[in-house]
C-alpha positions as CSV (number, residue, x, y, z in Angstrom):
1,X,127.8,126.9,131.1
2,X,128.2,128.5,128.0
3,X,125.8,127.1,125.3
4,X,126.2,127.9,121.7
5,X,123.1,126.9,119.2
6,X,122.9,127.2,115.5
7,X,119.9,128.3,114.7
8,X,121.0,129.9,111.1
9,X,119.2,127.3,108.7
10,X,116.2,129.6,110.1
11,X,116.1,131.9,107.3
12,X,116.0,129.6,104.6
13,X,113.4,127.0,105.0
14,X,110.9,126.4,107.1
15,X,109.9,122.9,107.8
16,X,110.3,120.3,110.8
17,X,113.6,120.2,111.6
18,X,113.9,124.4,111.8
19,X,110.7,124.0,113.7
20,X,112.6,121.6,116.3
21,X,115.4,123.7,116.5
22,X,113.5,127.3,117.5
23,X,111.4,124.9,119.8
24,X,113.8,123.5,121.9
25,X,116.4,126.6,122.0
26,X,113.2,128.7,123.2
27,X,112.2,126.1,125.6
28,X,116.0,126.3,127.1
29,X,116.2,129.3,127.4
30,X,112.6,129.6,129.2
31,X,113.4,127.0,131.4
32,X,116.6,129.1,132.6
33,X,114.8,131.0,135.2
34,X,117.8,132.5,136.6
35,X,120.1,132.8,134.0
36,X,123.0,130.6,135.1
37,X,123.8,129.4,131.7
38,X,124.8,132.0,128.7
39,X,123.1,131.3,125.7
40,X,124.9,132.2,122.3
41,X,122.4,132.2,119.6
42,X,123.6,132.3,115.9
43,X,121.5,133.6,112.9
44,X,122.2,134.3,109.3
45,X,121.3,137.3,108.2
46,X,118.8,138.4,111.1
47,X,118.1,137.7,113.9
48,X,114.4,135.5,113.7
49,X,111.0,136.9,114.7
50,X,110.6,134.0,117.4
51,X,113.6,135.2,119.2
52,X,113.4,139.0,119.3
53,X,111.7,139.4,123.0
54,X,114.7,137.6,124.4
55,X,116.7,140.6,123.2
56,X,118.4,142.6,126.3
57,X,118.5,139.7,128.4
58,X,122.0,139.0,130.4
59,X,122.3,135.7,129.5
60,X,121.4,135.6,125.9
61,X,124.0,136.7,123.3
62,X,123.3,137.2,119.3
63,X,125.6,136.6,116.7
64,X,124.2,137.8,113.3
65,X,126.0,136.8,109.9
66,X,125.5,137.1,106.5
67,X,125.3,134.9,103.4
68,X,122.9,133.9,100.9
69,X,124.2,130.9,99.4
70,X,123.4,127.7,101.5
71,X,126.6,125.6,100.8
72,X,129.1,128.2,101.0
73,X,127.8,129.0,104.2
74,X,127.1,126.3,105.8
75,X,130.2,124.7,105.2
76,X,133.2,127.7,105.1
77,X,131.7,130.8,106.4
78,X,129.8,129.6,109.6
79,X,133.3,127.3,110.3
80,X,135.0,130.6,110.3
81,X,133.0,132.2,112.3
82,X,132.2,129.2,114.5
83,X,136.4,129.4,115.6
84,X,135.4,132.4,117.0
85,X,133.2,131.6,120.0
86,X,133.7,131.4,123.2
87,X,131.2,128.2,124.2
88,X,131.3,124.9,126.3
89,X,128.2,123.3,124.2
90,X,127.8,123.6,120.4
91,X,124.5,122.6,119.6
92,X,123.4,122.0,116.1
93,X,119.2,120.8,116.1
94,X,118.8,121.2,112.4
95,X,121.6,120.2,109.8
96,X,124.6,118.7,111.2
97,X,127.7,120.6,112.1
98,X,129.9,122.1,109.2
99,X,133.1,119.0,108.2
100,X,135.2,121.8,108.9
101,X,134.4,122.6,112.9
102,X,136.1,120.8,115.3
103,X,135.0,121.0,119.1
104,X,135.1,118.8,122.4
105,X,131.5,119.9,123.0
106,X,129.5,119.5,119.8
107,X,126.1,118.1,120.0
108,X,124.7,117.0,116.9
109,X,121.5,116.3,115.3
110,X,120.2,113.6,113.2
111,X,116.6,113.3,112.3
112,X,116.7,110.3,110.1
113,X,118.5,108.1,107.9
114,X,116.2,108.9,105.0
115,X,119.9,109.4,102.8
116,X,120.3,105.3,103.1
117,X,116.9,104.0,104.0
118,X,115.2,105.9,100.8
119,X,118.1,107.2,98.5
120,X,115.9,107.1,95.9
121,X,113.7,110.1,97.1
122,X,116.5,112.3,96.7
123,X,118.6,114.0,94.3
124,X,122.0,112.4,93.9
125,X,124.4,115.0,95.4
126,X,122.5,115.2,98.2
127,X,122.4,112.1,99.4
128,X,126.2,112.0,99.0
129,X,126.2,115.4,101.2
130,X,123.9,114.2,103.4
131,X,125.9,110.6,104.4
132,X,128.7,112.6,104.4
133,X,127.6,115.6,107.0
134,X,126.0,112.8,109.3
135,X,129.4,109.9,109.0
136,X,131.5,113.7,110.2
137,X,128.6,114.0,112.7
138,X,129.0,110.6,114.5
139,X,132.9,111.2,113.9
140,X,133.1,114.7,116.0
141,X,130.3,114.8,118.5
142,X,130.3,114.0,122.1
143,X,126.6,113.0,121.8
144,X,124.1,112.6,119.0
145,X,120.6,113.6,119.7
146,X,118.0,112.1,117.5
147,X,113.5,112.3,117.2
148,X,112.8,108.6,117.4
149,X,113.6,105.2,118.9
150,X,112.8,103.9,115.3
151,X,116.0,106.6,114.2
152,X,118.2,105.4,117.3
153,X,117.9,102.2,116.1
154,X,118.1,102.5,112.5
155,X,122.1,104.5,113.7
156,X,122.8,101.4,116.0
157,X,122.3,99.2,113.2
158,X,123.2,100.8,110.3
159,X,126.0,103.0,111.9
160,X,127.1,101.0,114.3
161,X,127.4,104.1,116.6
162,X,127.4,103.4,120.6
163,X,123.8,103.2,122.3
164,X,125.0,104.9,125.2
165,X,126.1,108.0,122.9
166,X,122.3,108.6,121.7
167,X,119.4,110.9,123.2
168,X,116.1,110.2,122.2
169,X,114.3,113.7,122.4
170,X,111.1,113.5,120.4
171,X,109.3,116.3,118.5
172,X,106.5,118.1,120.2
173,X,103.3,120.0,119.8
174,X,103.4,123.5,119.3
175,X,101.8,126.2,121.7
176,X,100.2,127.6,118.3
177,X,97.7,124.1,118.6
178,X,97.1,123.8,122.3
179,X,96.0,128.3,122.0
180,X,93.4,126.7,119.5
181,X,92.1,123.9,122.0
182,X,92.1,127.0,125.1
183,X,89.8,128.8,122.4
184,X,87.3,126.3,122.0
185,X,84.1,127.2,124.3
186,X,82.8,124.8,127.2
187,X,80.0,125.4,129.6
188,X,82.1,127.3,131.8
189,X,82.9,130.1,129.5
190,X,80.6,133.2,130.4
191,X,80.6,134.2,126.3
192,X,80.1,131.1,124.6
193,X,78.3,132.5,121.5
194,X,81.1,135.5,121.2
195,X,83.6,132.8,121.4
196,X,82.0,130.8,118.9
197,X,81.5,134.0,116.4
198,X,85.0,134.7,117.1
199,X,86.2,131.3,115.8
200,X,84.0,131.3,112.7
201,X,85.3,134.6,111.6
202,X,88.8,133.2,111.7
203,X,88.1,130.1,110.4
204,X,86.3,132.3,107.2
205,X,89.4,134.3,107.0
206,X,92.1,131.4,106.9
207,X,89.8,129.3,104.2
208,X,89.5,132.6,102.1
209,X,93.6,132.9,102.3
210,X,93.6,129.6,101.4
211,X,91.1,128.9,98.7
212,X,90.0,126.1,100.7
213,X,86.6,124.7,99.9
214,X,83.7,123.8,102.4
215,X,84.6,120.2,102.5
216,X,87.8,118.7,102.3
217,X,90.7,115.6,102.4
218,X,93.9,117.1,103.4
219,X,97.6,115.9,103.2
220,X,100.0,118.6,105.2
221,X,104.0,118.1,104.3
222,X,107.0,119.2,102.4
223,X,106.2,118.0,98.8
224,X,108.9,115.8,97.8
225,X,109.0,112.2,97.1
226,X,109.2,110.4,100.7
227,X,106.1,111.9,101.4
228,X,104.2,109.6,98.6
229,X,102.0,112.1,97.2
230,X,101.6,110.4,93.1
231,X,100.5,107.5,95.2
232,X,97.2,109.5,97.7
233,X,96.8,111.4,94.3
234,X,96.3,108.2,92.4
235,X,94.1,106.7,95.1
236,X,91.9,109.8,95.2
237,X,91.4,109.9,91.8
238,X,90.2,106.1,91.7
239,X,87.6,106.9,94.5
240,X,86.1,109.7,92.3
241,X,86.0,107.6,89.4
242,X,84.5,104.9,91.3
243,X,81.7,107.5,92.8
244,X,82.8,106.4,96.1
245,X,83.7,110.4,97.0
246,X,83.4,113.5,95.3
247,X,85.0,116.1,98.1
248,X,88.3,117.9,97.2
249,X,91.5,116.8,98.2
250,X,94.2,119.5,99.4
251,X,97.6,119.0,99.2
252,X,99.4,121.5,101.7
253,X,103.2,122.8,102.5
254,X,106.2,123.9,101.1
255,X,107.4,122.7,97.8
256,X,110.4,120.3,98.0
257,X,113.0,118.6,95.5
258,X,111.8,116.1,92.7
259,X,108.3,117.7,92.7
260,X,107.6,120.4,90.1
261,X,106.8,118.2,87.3
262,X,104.4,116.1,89.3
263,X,102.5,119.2,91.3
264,X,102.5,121.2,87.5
265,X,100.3,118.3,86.5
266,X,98.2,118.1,89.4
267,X,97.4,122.0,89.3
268,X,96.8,122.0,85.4
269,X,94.5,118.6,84.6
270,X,92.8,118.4,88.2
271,X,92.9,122.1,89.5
272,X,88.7,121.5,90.8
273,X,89.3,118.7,92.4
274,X,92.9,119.0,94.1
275,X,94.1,122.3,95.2
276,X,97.5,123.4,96.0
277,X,98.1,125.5,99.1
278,X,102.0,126.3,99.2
279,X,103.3,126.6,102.5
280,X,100.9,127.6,105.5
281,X,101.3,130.2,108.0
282,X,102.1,128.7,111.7
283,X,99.0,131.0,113.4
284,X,96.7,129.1,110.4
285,X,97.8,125.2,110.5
286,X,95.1,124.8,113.6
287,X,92.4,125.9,111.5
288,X,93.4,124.2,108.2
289,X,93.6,121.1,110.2
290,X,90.7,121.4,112.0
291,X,88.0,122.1,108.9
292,X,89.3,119.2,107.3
293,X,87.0,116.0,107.1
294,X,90.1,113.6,108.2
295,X,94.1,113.9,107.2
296,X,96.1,111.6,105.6
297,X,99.8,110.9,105.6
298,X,100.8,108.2,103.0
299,X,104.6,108.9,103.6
300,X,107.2,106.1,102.6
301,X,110.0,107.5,105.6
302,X,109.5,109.0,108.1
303,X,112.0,110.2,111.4
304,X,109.2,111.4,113.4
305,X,106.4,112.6,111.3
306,X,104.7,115.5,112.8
307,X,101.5,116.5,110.6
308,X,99.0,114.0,111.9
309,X,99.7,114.7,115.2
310,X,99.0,117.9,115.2
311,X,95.8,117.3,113.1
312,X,95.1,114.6,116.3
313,X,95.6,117.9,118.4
314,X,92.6,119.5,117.1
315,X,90.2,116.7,116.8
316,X,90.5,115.7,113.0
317,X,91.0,112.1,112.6
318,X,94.2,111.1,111.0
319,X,95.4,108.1,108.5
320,X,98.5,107.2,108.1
321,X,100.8,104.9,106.4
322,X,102.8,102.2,108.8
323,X,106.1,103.3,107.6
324,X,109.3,103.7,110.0
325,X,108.5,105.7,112.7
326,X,104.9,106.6,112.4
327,X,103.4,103.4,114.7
328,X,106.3,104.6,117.3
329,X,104.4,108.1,117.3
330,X,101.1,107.8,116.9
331,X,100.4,104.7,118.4
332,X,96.4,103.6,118.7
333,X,95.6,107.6,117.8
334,X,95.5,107.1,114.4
335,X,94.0,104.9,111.6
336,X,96.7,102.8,109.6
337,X,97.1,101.2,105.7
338,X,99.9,99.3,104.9
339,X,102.6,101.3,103.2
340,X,101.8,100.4,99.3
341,X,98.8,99.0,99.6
342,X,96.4,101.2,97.3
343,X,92.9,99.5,97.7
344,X,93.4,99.3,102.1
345,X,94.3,103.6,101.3
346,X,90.7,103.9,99.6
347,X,89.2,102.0,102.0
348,X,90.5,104.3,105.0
349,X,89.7,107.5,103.1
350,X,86.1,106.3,102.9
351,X,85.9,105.3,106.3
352,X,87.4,108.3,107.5
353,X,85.2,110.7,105.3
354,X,82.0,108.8,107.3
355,X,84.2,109.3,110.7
356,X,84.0,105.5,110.8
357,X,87.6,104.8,112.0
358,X,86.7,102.6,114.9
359,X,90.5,101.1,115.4
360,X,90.9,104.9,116.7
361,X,90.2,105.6,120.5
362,X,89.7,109.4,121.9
363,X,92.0,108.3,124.7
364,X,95.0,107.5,123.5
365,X,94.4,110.6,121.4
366,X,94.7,112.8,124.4
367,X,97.9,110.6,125.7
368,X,99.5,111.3,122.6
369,X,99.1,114.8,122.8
370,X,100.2,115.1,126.1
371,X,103.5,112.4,125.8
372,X,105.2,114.6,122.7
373,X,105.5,118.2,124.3
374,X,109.2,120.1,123.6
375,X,109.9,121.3,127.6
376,X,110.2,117.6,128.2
377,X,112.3,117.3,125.1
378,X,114.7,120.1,126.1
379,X,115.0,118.8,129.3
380,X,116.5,115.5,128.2
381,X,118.8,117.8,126.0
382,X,119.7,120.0,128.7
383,X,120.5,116.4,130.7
384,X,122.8,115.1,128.4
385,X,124.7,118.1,127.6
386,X,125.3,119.6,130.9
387,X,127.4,116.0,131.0
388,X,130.0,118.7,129.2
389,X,131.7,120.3,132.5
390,X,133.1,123.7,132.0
391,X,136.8,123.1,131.3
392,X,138.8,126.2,130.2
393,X,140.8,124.0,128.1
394,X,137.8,123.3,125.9
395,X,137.2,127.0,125.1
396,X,137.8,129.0,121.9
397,X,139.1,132.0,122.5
398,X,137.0,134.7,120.7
């Protein structure tokens, strides 16, 4: 079988959805032991770090294009180019398949419905682009893959699209966290106090990269609306005027849409008290999550929502809101407020500052780290689309 995945949106952003998209082509190709399938990769511009050891194997092939601006591409150049491969599977794990490509084999996916279930988080034209590319995506594809039973059902009902025609393959935890819980010393280790020095360096150098301070709340996402930062900012600043905490809160990640007025405010009337990271480096989110006191995700939507899971990974205690997904993915493993309520918020962050969280269990802590993992992800991909027989007919000649 001859497997084509776009992996292009790659050298723009960098958030979730690329994340899932390296993650499960890397974890197909891994789990290809003998190279019986050829996989076609497709990159804009260059070909990403992640991918470069794969380079000289049989099976894999790289296509390389270029184009800078995100619309034009996405939606007339990669078309063009897509015409000209010769592949049984299309996959598309990060933004849905250009309107203009037409294919018996495309696999699309959708992360969320955040374009109807929370227009209001988004700039106009976007949402419009966005209902759009998914309505063509449920049009063309011979399956849609999606991150959480909460998004399968919001397609059924919304959508009306076929049960039978959806794959549930969740997010999972990144080998970057479970390297961090190897490095951790136990009784067995023959060099506990190097291991521990070695740990405490890095830790110094990632909160001197940072500008993070010795004690600290965090919030790790891409700034933008659905992710309900005025409303954690507001709370935090109540619970300092109130005396009830007076440790720093850091808002972390890349900047999204909607958000530079808000986070120029933040930075210039409460720069002591809430600091700013930008985006953080994949070999530094471990550490960053684990000298925090607890996390907290006070999101509004959510199609998986993978920050407080990977602050579960490393042993910092998470709070979260109850919105869409999040109950689906966290389960017992975290500490819940009601989405909106401000005073049940403040409560929480107290509570989790003192490590009081008692509705949280160490157990299911480890069963949720262990359920979300991407080779058992890829695997349910590789199920559904091998469904996809190799017909000649079906091929683009190229």
């Amino acid at each position: 079988m001859r497997i084509a995945i776009d992996l292009t949106s790659l050298a723009d952003n960098f958030s979730g959805i690329e994340r899932y998209a390296m993650s499960i082509a890397k974890e197909l190709i891994d789990m290809d032991i003998k190279g019986k399938d050829t996989y076609i990769l497709l990159f804009k511009r260059k070909v990403h770090p992640a991918f470069q050891s794969y380079k000289g194997r049989k099976n894999i092939i790289f296509k390389v294009w270029e184009g800078q601006n995100k619309l034009l591409f996405a939606q007339v150049l990669l078309p063009f180019h897509l015409y000209g491969i010769k592949a049984d599977v299309f996959l598309f794990l990060a933004f849905q398949s250009p309107i203009l490509f037409r294919h018996k084999g495309i696999y699309n996916m959708i992360p969320d419905l955040v374009c109807w279930d929370c227009p209001e988080t988004m700039k106009k034209h976007m949402e419009w682009y966005f209902k759009l590319s998914i309505w063509n995506a449920l049009w063309v594809s011979k399956g849609i893959i999606t991150i959480s039973k909460f998004t399968r059902r919001r397609i059924i009902e919304k959508l009306h699209y076929p049960k039978e025609k959806l794959t549930v393959a969740y997010c999972g935890i990144s080998q970057v966290f479970m390297d961090y819980v190897k490095q951790q010393p136990d009784s067995k280790d023959t060099d506990v106090a190097g291991k521990e020095e070695m740990l405490r360096n890095r830790s110094l150098d990632v909160r001197h990269k940072y500008h993070l301070p010795e004690q600290y709340l965090l919030c790790l996402a891409t700034l933008e609306p659905r992710k309900n930062l005025p409303f954690l900012v507001e709370a935090y600043l109540e619970l300092l005027k109130e005396g009830k905490l007076d440790i720093p809160l850091v808002l972390a990640g890349r900047k999204g849409w909607k958000m530079d007025e808000f986070l120029e405010k933040v930075e210039n009337e409460h720069k002591r008290k809430i600091i700013v990271t930008g985006f953080i480096d994949d070999e530094d989110l471990p550490y960053v999550y684990h000298m925090a006191d607890c996390f907290i995700f006070p999101s509004i939507y959510e199609g998986f929502g993978m920050p407080p899971l990977e602050a579960m990974a490393v042993g910092t205690m998470s709070i979260s809101s109850d919105a869409a997904s999040l109950p689906e993915v966290l389960g017992k493993a975290a500490s819940y407020f009601h989405l909106g309520n401000k005073e049940e918020l403040k409560e929480k962050m107290c509570q989790g500052i003192r490590q009081e969280c008692d509705d949280v269990t160490v157990e299911e802590i480890r069963k949720r780290v262990e359920k979300f993992q991407w080779r058992k992800s890829a695997k349910k991909i590789y199920r559904e689309i091998s469904s996809c027989k190799h017909d000649k007919n079906n091929l683009r000649k190229g």
